[in-house]
C-alpha positions as CSV (number, residue, x, y, z in Angstrom):
1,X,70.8,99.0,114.7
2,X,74.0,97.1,114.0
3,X,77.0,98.3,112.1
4,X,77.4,96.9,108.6
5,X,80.7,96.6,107.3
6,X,81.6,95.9,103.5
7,X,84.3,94.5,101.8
8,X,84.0,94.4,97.8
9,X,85.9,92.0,95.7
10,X,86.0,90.6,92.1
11,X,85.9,87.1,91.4
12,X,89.3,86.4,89.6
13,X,89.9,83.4,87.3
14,X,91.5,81.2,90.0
15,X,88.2,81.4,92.0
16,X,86.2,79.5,89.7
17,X,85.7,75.9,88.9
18,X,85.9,74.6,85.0
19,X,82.5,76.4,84.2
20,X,83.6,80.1,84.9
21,X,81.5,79.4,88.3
22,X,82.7,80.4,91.7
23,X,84.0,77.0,93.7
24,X,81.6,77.5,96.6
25,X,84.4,76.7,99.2
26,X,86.7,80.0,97.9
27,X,82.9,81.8,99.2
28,X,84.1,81.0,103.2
29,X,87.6,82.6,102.0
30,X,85.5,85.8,100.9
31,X,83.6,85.6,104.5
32,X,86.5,85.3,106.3
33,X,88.2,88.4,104.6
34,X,85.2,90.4,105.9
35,X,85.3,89.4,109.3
36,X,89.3,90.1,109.4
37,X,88.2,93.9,107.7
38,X,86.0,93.7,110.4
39,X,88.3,93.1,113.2
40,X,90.9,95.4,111.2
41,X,88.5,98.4,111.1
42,X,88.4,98.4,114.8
43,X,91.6,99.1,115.1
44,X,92.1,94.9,116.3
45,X,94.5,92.5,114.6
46,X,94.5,88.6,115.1
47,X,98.1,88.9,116.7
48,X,96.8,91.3,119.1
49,X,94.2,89.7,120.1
50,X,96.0,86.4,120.4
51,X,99.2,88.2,121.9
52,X,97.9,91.1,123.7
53,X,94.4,89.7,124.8
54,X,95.4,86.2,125.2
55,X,92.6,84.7,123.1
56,X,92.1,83.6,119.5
57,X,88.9,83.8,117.2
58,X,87.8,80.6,115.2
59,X,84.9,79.5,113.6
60,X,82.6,77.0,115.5
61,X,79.8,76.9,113.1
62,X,78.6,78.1,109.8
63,X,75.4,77.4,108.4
64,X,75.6,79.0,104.3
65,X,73.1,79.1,102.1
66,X,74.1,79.3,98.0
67,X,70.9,81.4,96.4
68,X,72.9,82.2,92.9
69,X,76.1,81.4,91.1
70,X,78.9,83.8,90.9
71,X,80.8,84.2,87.8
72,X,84.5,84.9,86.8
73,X,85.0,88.9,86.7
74,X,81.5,89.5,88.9
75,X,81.9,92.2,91.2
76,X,80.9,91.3,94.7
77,X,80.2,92.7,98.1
78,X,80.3,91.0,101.0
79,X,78.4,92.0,104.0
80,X,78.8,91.4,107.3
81,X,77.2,92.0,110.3
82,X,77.4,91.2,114.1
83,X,74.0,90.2,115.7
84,X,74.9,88.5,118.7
85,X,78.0,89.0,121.7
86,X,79.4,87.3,124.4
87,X,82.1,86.7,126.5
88,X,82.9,83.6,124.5
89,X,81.0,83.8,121.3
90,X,80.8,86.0,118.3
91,X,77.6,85.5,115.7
92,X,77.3,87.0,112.6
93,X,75.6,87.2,109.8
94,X,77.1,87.5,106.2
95,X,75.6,88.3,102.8
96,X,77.2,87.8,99.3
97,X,75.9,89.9,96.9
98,X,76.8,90.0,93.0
99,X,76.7,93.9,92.1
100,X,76.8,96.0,88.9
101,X,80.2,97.9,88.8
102,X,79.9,98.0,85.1
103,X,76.9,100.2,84.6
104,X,75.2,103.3,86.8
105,X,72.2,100.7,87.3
106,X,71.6,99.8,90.8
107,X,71.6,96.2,91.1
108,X,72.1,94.2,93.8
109,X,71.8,90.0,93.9
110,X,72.4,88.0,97.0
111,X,74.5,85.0,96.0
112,X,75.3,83.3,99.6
113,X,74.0,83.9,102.7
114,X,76.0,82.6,105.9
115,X,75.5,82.8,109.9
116,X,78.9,81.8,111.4
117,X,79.4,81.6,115.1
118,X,83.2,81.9,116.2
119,X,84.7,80.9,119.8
120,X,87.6,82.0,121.5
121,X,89.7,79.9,122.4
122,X,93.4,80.2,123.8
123,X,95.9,78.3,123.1
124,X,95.4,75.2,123.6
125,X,91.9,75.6,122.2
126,X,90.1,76.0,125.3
127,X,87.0,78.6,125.3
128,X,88.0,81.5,127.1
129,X,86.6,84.9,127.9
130,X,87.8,87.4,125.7
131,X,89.7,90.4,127.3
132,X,87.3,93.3,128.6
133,X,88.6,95.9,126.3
134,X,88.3,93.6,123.3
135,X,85.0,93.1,124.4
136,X,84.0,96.6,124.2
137,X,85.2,97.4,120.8
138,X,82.7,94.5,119.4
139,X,80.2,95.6,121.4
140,X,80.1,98.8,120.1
141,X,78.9,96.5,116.4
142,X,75.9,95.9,117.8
């Protein structure tokens, strides 16, 4: 089974739009804070990877779906998931889910629910392999 790494948040004022509602484009800001926990928690840093391994990671795709509105002051926990590896692509899936911090009730809501493929790319924005070593740490998500 895959690793699941978490990342909670709180929806602060300046996320939300004139209704108190979370602007659905500050939700790919949320996913991409996950992925970069992601990368961070195994023990990988953009600059390395860039730097280091020679490659870069960028989104080529995200398909998102918007089940329920967030609200200013929710708590939220975005989860994310790596379902799919290759020399040149990264897939992963990512949740959104509204949860009660506020009570000992369980309660958990998905809000958005994303797939986002990423490339690497150098430089230039070429696709390039990524290094073998780099490789290996995101294997070991899966």
């Amino acid at each position: 089974m895959a690793r699941q790494f978490k990342l909670n948040i709180r929806v602060y004022y300046e996320d939300t739009d004139a209704g108190g509602i979370v602007y659905y484009a500050n939700y790919l800001k949320y996913l991409e804070r996950a992925r970069t926990e992601m990368i961070y928690s195994l023990g990988l840093k953009h600059h390395i990877l860039d730097e280091k391994f020679g490659f870069q990671i960028v989104v080529s795709h995200c398909d998102i779906s918007f089940k329920k509105p967030a609200l200013f002051e929710d708590h939220l926990t975005i989860q994310t998931e790596l379902i799919e590896l290759s020399a040149v692509k990264l897939i992963m899936n990512q949740k959104v889910f509204k949860v009660d911090c506020w009570t000992n009730k369980k309660k958990e809501e998905l809000v958005v629910d994303a797939k986002v493929t990423l490339a690497c790319v150098n430089k230039l924005g070429k696709p390039v392999k990524m290094h073998k070593d780099s490789f290996k740490l995101f294997k070991s998500c899966l």
